[in-house]
N, C-alpha and C positions, 0 to 999 in steps of 0.2 A: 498499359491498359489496352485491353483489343479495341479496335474499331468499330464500329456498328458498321454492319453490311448498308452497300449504297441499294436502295430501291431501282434507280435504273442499270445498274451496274446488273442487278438481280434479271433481271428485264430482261437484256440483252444477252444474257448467257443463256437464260431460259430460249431467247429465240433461234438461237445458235445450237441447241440441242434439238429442238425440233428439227426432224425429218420432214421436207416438206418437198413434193415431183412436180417438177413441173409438168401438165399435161396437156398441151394445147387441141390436141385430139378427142376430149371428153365430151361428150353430146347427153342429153337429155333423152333422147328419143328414143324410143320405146321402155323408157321409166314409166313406173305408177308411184302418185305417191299414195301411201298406202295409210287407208280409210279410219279419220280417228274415232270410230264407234270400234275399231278392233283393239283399243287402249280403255286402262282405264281411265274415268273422266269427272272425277265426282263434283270436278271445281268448272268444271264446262257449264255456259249456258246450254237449258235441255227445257223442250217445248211439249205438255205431255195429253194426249186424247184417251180421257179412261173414262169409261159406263156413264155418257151423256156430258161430260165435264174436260174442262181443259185446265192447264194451269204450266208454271214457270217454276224452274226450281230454285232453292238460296242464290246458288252463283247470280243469275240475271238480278233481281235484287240487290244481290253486293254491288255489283260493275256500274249500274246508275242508282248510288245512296240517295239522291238529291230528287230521284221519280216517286212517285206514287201513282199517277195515272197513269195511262196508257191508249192505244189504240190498238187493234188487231187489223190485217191488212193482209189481202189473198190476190197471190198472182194465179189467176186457175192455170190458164197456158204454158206458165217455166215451173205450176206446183210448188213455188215458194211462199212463204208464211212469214209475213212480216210485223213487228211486235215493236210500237213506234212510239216514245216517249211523248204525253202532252199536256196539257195544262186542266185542270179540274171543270171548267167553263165551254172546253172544244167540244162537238160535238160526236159521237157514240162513245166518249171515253167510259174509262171506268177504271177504281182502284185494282189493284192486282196483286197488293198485299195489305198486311194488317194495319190499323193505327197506331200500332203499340210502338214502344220503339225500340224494339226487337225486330220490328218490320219481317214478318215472316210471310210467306207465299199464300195466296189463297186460291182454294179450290171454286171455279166456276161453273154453274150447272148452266148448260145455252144448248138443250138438245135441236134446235134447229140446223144453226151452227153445225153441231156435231155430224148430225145427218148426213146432211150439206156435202163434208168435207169425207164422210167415209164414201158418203157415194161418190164423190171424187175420183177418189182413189181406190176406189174399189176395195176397202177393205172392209175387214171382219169385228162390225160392233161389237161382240163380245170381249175382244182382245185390248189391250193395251199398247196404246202407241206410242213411242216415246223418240222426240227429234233432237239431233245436237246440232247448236248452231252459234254463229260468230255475232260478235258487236263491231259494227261497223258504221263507217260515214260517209255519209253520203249527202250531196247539196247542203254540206255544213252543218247536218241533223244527226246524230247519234241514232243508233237501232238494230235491235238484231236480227236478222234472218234465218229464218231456216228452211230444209230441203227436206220438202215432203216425200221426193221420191227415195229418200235412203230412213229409214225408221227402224230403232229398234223394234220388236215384235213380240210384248210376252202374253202367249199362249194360256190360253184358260181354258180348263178341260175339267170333265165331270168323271169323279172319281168311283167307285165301286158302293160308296157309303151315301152316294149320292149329293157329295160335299164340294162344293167347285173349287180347284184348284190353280194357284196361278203360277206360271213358270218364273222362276227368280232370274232365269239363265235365258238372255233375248235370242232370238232368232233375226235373220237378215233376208231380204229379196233373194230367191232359188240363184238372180245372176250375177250375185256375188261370188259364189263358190268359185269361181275359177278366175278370180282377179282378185290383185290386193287392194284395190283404188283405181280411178282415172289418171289417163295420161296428163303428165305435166301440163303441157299447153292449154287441156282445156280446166287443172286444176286451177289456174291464174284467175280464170275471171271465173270460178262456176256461183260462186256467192253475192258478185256484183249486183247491184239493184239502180234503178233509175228510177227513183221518188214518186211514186203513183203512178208511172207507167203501166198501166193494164191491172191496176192493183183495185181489187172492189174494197171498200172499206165496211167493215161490221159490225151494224149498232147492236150494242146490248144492253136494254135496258133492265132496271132490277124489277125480281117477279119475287111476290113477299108473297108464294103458294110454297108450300114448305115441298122439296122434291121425294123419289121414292126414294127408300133404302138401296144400297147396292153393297155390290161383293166387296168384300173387305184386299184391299191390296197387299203386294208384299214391301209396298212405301212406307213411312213415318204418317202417321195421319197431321192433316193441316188446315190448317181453321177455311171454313167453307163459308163463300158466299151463292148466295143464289140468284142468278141473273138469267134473263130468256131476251135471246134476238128480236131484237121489235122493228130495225128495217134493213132492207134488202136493196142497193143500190145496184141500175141497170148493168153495171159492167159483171154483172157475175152471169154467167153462160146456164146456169142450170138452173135462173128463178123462172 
């Protein structure tokens, strides 16, 4: 009768066959690690600013089964956006997906908000913005963040029929073209957050005014709710 192979026996030859150099001379320095909006990402938490409305994609959803509310949360100075699990009773919260329980994303209309945050960042309301960002812990609180200054960018342009069109294929900041990513050292902490540190927090309360129509995306459409900013807390630089 043969023997069954030993599992560490297996192990150990396996590590005997790897080729492995030792390099004590290896340095990080002048690495990029190079930028995951250049991957695909479909299972990524992804933060998105479209025609007046914002919203989270499935992944965020999946990654905390046990939320349904939430807060939104703006560092104007480091441009980070932060999207912070809470309890239904805290104050500016709101659901951010459905009650079904399929718990699917919902579309939010807060054009002040939206304003707000393109005039921020200087960008172009017509377009669509779209953030990828990490779940992370912090002071023991779960949350994910994202970087406003790295955004997908799809382009909406008027076509010949006079029909607006929206680019499927994102565009990236003109100063990416010549880098794959940020240097390692400052990739370690670039996501780091310190819990309300400089962070304005943004009430949105619901507004039962039914909103306009807008252009149709190149997304899945997702159950919409309608909500408008009702306060504006002193730490935001631009009220």
């Amino acid at each position: 009768m043969n023997e069954q192979p030993n599992n560490e026996n297996i192990t150990q030859s396996a590590s005997r066959d790897l080729q492995i150099i030792e390099d004590d001379a290896f340095s990080y320095e002048g690495y990029q690690v190079v930028r995951g909006e250049f991957f695909a990402h479909t299972y990524e938490p992804s933060f998105t600013f479209n025609a007046n409305k914002v919203s989270v994609n499935t992944a965020c959803i999946k990654k905390l089964p046990q939320t349904d509310f939430v807060q939104i949360l703006v560092n104007p100075d480091e441009k980070k956006l932060a999207v912070r699990p809470c309890q239904e009773d805290e104050k500016d919260s709101f659901r951010w997906c459905s009650a079904t329980k399929k718990r699917s994303p919902r579309q939010i209309t807060c054009r002040i908000f939206f304003a707000k945050v393109i005039s921020l960042m200087e960008w172009n309301p017509s377009y669509r913005y779209k953030l990828l960002g990490k779940l992370i812990r912090s002071d023991n609180e779960l949350l994910f963040v994202f970087d406003l200054t790295t955004p997908e960018i799809y382009v909406r342009a008027e076509k010949e029929d006079g029909k607006i069109k929206t680019s499927r294929t994102p565009t990236y900041p003109a100063e990416w073209q010549n880098q794959f990513g940020v240097p390692v050292e400052e990739h370690q902490s670039n996501l780091q957050v310190n819990m309300f540190d400089g962070y304005a927090v943004f009430g949105i309360s619901e507004n039962t005014q039914p909103s306009e129509e807008t252009q149709n995306t190149a997304e899945p459409p997702k159950e919409e709710t309608h909500y408008e900013q009702s306060t504006l807390f002193p730490a935001d630089p631009m009220h």
